[in-house]
PyMOL CGO cylinders between C-alpha atoms (Angstrom):
from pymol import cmd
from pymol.cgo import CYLINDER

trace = [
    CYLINDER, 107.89, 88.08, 134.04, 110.88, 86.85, 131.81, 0.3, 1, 1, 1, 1, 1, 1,
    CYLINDER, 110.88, 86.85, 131.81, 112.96, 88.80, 129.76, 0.3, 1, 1, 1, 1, 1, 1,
    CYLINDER, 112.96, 88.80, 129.76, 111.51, 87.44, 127.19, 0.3, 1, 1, 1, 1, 1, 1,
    CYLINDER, 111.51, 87.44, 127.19, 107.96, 87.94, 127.55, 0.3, 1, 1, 1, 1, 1, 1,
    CYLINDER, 107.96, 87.94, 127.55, 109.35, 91.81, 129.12, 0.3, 1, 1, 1, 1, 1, 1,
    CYLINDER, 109.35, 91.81, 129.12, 110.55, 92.35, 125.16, 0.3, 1, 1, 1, 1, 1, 1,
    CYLINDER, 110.55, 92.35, 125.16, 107.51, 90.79, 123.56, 0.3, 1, 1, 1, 1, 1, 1,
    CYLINDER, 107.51, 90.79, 123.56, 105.46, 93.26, 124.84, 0.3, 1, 1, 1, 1, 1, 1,
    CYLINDER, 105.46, 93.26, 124.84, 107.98, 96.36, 125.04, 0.3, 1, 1, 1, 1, 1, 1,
    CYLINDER, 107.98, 96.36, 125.04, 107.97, 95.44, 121.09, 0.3, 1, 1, 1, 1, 1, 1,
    CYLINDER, 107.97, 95.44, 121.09, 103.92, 95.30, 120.84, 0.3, 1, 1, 1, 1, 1, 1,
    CYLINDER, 103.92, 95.30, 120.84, 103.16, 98.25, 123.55, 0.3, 1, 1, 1, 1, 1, 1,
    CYLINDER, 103.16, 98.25, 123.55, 106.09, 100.41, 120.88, 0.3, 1, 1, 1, 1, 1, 1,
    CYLINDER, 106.09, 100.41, 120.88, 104.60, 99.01, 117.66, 0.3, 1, 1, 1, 1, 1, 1,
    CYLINDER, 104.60, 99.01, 117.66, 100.64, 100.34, 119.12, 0.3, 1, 1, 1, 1, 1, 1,
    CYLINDER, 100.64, 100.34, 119.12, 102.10, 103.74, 120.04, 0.3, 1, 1, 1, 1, 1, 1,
    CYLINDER, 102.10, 103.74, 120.04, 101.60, 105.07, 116.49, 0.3, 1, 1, 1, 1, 1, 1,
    CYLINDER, 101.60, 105.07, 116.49, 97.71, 105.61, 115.04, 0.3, 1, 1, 1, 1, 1, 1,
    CYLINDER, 97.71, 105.61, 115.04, 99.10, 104.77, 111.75, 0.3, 1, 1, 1, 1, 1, 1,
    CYLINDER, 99.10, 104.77, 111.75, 100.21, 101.12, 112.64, 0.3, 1, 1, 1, 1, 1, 1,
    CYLINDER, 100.21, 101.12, 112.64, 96.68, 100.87, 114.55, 0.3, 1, 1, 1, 1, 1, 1,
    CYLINDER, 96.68, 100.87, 114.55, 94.82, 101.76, 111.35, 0.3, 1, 1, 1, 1, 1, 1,
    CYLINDER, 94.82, 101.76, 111.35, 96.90, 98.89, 109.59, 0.3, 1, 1, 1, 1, 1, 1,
    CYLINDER, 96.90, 98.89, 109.59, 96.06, 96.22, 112.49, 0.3, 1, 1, 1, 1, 1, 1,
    CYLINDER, 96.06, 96.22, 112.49, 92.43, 97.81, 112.15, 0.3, 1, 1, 1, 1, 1, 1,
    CYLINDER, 92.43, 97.81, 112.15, 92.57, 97.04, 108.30, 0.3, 1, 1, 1, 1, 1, 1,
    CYLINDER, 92.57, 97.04, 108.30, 94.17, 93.89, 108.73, 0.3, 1, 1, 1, 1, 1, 1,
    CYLINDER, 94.17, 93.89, 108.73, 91.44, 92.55, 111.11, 0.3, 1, 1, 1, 1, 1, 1,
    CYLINDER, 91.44, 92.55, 111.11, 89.32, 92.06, 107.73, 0.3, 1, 1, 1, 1, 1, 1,
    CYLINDER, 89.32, 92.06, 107.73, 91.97, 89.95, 106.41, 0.3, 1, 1, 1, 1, 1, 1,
    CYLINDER, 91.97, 89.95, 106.41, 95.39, 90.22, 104.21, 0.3, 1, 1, 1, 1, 1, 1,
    CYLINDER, 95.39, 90.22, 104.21, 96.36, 93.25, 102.30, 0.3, 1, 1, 1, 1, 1, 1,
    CYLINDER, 96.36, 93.25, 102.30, 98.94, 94.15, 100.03, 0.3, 1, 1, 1, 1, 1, 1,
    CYLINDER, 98.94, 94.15, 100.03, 101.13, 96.97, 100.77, 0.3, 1, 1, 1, 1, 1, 1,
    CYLINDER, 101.13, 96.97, 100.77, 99.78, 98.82, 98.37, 0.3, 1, 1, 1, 1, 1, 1,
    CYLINDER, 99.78, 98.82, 98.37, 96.12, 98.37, 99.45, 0.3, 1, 1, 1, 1, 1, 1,
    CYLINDER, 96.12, 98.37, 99.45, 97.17, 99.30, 103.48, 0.3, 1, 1, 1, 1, 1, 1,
    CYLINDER, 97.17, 99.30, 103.48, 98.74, 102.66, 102.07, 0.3, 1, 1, 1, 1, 1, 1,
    CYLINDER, 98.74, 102.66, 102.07, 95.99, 103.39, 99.94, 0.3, 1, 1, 1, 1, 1, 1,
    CYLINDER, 95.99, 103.39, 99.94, 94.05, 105.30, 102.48, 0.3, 1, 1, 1, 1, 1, 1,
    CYLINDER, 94.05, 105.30, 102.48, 97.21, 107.14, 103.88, 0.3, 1, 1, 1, 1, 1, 1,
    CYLINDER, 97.21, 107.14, 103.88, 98.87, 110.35, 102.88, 0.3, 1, 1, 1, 1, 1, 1,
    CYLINDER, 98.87, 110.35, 102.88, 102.42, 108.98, 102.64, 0.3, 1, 1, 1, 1, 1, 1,
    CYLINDER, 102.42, 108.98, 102.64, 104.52, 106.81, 99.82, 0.3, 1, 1, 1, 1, 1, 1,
    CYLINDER, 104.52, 106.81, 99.82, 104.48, 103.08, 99.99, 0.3, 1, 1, 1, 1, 1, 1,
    CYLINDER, 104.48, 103.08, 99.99, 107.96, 103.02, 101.36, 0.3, 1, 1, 1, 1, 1, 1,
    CYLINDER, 107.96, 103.02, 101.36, 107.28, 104.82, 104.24, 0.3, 1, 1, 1, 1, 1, 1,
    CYLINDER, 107.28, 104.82, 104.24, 104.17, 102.40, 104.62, 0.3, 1, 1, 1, 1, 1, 1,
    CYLINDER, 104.17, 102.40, 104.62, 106.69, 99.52, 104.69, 0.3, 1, 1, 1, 1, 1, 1,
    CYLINDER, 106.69, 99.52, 104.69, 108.70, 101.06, 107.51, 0.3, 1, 1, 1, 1, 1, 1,
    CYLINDER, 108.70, 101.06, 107.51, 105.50, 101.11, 109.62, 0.3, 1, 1, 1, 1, 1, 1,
    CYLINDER, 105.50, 101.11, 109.62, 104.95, 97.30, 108.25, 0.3, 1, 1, 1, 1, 1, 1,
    CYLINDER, 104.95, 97.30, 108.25, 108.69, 96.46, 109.32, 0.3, 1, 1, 1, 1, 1, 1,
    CYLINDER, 108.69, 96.46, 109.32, 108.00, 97.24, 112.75, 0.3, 1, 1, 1, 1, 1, 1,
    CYLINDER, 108.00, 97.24, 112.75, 104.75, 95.45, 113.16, 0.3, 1, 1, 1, 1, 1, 1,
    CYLINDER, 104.75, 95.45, 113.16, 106.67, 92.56, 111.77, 0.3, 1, 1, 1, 1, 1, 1,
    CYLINDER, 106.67, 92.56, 111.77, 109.46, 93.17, 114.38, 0.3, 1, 1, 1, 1, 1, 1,
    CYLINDER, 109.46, 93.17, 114.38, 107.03, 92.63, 117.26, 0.3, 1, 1, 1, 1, 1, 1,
    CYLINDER, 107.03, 92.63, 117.26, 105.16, 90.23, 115.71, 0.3, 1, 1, 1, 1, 1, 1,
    CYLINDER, 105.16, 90.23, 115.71, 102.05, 91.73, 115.24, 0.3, 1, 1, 1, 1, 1, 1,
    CYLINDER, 102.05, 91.73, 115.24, 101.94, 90.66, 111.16, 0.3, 1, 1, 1, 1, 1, 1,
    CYLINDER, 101.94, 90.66, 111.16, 103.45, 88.50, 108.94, 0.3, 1, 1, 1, 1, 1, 1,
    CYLINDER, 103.45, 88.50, 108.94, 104.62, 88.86, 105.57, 0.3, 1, 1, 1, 1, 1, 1,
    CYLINDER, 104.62, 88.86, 105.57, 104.22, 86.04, 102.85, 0.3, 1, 1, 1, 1, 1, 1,
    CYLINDER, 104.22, 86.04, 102.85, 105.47, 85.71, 99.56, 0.3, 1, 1, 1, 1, 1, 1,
    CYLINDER, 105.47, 85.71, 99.56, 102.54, 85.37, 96.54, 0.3, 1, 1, 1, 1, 1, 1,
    CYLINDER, 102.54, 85.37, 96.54, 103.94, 85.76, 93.75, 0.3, 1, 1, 1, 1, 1, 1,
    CYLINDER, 103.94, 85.76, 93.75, 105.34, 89.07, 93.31, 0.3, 1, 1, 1, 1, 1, 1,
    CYLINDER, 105.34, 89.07, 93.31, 102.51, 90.43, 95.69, 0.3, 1, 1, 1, 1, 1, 1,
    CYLINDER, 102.51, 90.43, 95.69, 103.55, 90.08, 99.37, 0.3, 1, 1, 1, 1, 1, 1,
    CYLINDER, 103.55, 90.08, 99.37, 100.67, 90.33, 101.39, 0.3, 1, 1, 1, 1, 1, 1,
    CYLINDER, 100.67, 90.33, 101.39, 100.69, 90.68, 104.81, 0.3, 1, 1, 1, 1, 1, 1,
    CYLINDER, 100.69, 90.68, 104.81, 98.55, 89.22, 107.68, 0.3, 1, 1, 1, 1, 1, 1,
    CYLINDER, 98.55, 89.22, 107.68, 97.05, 89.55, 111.22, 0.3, 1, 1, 1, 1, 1, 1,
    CYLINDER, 97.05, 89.55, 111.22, 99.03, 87.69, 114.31, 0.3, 1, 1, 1, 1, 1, 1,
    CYLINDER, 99.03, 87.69, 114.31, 96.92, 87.78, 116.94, 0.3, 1, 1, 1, 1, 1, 1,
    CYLINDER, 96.92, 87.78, 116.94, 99.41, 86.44, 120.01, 0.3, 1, 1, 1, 1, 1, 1,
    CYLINDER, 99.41, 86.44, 120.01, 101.11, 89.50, 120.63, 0.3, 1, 1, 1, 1, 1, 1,
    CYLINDER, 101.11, 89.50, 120.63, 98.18, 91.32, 120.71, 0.3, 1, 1, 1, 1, 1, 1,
    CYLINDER, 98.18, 91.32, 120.71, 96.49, 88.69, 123.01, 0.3, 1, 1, 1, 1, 1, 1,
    CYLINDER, 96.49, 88.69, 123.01, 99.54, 89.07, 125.58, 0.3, 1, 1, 1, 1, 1, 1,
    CYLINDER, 99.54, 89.07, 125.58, 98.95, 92.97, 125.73, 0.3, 1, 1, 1, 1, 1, 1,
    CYLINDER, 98.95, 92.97, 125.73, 95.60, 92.58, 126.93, 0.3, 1, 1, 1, 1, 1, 1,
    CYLINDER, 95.60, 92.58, 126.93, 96.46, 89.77, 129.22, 0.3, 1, 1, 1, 1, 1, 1,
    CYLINDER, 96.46, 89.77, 129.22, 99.02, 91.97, 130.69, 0.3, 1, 1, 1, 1, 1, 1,
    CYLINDER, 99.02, 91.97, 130.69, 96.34, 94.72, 130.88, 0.3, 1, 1, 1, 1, 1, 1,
    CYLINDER, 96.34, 94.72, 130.88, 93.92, 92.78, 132.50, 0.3, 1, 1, 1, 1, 1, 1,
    CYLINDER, 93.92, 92.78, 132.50, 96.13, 92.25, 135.75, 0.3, 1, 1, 1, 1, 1, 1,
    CYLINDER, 96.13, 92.25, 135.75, 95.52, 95.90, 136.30, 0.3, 1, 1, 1, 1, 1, 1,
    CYLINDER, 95.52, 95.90, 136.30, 91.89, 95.73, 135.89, 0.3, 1, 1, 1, 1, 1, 1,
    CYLINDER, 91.89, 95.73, 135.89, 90.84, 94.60, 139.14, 0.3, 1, 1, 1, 1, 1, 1,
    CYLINDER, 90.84, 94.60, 139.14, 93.25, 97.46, 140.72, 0.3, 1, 1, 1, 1, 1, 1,
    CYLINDER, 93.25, 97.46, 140.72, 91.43, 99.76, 138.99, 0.3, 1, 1, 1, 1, 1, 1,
    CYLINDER, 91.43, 99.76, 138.99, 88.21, 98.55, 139.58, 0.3, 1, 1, 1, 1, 1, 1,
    CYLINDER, 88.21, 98.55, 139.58, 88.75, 98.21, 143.13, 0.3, 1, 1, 1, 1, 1, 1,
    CYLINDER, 88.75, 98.21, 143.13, 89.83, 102.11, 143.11, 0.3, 1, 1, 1, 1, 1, 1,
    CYLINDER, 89.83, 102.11, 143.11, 86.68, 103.33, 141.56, 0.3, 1, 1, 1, 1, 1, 1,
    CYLINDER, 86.68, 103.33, 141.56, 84.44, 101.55, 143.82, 0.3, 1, 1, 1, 1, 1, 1,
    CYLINDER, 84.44, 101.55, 143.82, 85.90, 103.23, 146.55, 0.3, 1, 1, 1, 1, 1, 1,
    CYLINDER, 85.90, 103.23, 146.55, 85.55, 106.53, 144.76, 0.3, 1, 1, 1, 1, 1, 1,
    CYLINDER, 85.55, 106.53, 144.76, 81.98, 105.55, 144.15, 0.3, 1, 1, 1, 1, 1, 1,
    CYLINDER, 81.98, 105.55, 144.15, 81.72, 104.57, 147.68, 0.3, 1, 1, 1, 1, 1, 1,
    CYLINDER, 81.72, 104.57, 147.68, 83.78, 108.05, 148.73, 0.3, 1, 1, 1, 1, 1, 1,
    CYLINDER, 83.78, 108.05, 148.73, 81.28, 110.29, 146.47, 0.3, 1, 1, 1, 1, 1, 1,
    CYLINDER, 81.28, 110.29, 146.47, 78.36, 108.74, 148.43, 0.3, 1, 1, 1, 1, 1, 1,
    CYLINDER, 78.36, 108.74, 148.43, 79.27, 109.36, 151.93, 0.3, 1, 1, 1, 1, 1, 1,
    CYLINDER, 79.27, 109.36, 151.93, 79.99, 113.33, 150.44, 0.3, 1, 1, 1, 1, 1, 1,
    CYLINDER, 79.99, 113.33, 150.44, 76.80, 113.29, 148.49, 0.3, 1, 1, 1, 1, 1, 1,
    CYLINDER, 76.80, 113.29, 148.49, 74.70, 112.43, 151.91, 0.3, 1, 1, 1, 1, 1, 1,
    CYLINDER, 74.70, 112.43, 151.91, 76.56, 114.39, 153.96, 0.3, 1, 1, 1, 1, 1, 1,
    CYLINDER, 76.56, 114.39, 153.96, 76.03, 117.12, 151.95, 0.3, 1, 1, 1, 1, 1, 1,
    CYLINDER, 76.03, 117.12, 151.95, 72.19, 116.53, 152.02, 0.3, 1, 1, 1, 1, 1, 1,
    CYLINDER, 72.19, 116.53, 152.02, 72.19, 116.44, 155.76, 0.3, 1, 1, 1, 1, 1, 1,
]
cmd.load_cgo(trace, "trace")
């Protein structure tokens, strides 16, 4: 993996570790909000709001347009969409490691009946 794509997704996997910049994504999924419309259902001031939005912008998770003197800000999907493409290499790993758990649990369970 390039350095590149390595920073891409350090940004996105840093950007997701906060529930408040998940609701925002969540909210955004529905389609463009102003800033005052994504803090609306938060207990904090607009500015603080517009830190979370700065990093979300920073790993490219939104973008911010210019309407006006409303600047509403929308959904970028890419970022997101190399997150779970990343996650999804570890899927079969993990798939793989239950199966043998299920498989482990078995040979207990009937050796336990015997």
């Amino acid at each position: 993996m390039s350095d590149v794509a390595t920073s891409v997704l350090d940004a996105t996997f840093a950007a997701l570790a906060d529930p408040t910049r998940r609701a925002i994504l969540v909210r955004l999924r529905s389609g463009e909000a102003s800033v005052s419309e994504l803090a609306a259902p938060f207990d904090m001031s607009q500015p603080a709001v517009s830190k979370h939005l700065k990093v979300l912008e920073r790993a490219g998770l939104i973008t911010r347009g210019r309407d006006a003197q409303r600047r509403p800000c929308r959904l970028r999907p890419g970022p997101l969409r190399e997150a779970a493409g990343w996650l999804e290499n570890y899927r079969g790993f993990w798939e793989d490691r239950f199966q043998n758990l299920d498989i482990l649990l078995d040979e207990l369970k009937e050796a336990e009946d015997e």
